[in-house]
N, C-alpha and C positions, 0 to 999 in steps of 0.2 A: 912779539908774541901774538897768536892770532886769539881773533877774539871770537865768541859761540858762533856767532851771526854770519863770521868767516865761510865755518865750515857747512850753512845750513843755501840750498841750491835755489832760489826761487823758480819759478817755470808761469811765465805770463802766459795768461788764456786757455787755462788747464783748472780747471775741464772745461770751463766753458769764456768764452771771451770778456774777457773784463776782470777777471779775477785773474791772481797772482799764487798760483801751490808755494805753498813753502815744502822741499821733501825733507821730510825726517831720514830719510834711508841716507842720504849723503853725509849727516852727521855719523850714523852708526858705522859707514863702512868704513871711517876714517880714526885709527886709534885713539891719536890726539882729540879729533872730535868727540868721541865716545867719551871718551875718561875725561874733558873737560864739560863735558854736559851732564856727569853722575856726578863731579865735582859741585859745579854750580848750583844745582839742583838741592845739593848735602848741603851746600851755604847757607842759602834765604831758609833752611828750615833748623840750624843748628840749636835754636833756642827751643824749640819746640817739645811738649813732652808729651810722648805718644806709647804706644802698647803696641799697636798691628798696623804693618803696611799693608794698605788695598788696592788694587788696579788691575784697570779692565784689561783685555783681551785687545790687540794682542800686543801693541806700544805698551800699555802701562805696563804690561812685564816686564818688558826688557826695559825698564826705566826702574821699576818698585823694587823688583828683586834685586839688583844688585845694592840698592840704598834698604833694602831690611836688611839685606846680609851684614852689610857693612856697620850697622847702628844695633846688631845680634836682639833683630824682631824677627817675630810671625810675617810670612806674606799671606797674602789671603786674596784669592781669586775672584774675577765678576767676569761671568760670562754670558754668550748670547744665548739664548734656551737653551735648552736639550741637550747640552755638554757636559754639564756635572753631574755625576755618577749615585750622591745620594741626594737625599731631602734636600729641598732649595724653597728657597723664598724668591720671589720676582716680582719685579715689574716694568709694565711697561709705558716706550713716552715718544713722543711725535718727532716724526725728521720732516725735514724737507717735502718729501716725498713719500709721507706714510709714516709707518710706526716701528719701534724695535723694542725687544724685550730680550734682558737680562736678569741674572741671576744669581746666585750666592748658593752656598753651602747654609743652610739653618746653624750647623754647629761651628759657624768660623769665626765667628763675634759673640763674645759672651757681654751679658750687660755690663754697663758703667766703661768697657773699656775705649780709651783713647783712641783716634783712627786716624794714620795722617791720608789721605787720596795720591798718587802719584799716576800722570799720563801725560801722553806727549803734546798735546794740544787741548787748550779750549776755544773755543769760537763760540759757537748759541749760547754755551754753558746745558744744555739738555740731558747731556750723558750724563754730566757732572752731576745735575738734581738730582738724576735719577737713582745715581750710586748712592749720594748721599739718603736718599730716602731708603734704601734697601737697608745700609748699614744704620739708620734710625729705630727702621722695622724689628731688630733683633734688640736696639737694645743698644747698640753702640753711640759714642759722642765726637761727629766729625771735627778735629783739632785743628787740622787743615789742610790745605792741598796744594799739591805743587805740580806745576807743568812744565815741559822744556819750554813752549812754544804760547802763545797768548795773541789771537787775531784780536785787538778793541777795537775795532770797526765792528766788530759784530755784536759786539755785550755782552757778554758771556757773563763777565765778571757783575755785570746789574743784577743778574737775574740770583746770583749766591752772596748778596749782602749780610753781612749778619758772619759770613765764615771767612775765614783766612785765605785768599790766591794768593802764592807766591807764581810769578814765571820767571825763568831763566831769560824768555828774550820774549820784548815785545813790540809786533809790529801794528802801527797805528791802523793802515788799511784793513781789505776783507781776504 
């Protein structure tokens, strides 16, 4: 039986030399891969007692939605500006190379409720704060989060102490 890590492609020196992609697409194009990575995913969070799946734009879709489907939750959307169609809450937080700002629905979290995060990676953990601040903003209580993929060379996971990371696979490098 193959295992997640099987199906996931690395690519040395992408984008830039020294670094190792790990592609998320080589899991999704591959049925086995897919459905044992929404599999795993539903694992490390089976305890868990949550109200609304959250995730970003545009992996944590295709990761959130099929695990709210399946656990008969809300999804609830985070997007980059200007995408969602009413009142939104945002904010914004530093990349690499600058800044980026996301957004929410105002009425997609109602206070006191449970929130678990699902996306395909963390690395800095930056996105991640900054979900978690959006869904704070409204009023929500982040239970926890789960990612296919987890860079710990990076830190991601220092920087969300205090909150739950599950990953499905984790590689030690960057």
């Amino acid at each position: 039986m193959k295992k997640l890590e099987d199906y996931v492609v690395s690519i040395p020196d992408f984008p830039e030399k020294g670094i190792i992609f790990r592609d998320v697409t080589s899991v999704l194009q591959d049925a086995q891969g897919l459905q044992l990575a929404i599999d795993t995913m539903q694992e490390k969070i089976q305890d868990l007692e949550y109200d609304v799946v959250a995730g970003p734009e545009s992996r944590g879709f295709i990761f959130g939605t099929p695990i709210a489907y399946n656990n008969k939750k809300p999804f609830v959307l985070i997007r980059k500006a200007g995408k969602l169609p009413r009142e939104t809450v945002s904010t914004s937080y530093e990349l690499e190379y600058g800044t980026a700002t996301i957004e929410m629905h105002k009425d997609s979290i109602r206070p006191g409720q449970k929130v678990l995060i699902v996306d395909d990676l963390i690395a800095t953990g930056g996105t991640t704060q900054a979900m978690i601040e959006l869904i704070e903003k409204l009023g929500g209580q982040v239970v926890g989060i789960v990612v296919l993929m987890e860079l710990a060379g990076l830190k991601g996971r220092e920087k969300l102490e205090g909150y739950r990371l599950e990953s499905a696979v984790c590689y030690e490098g960057k």
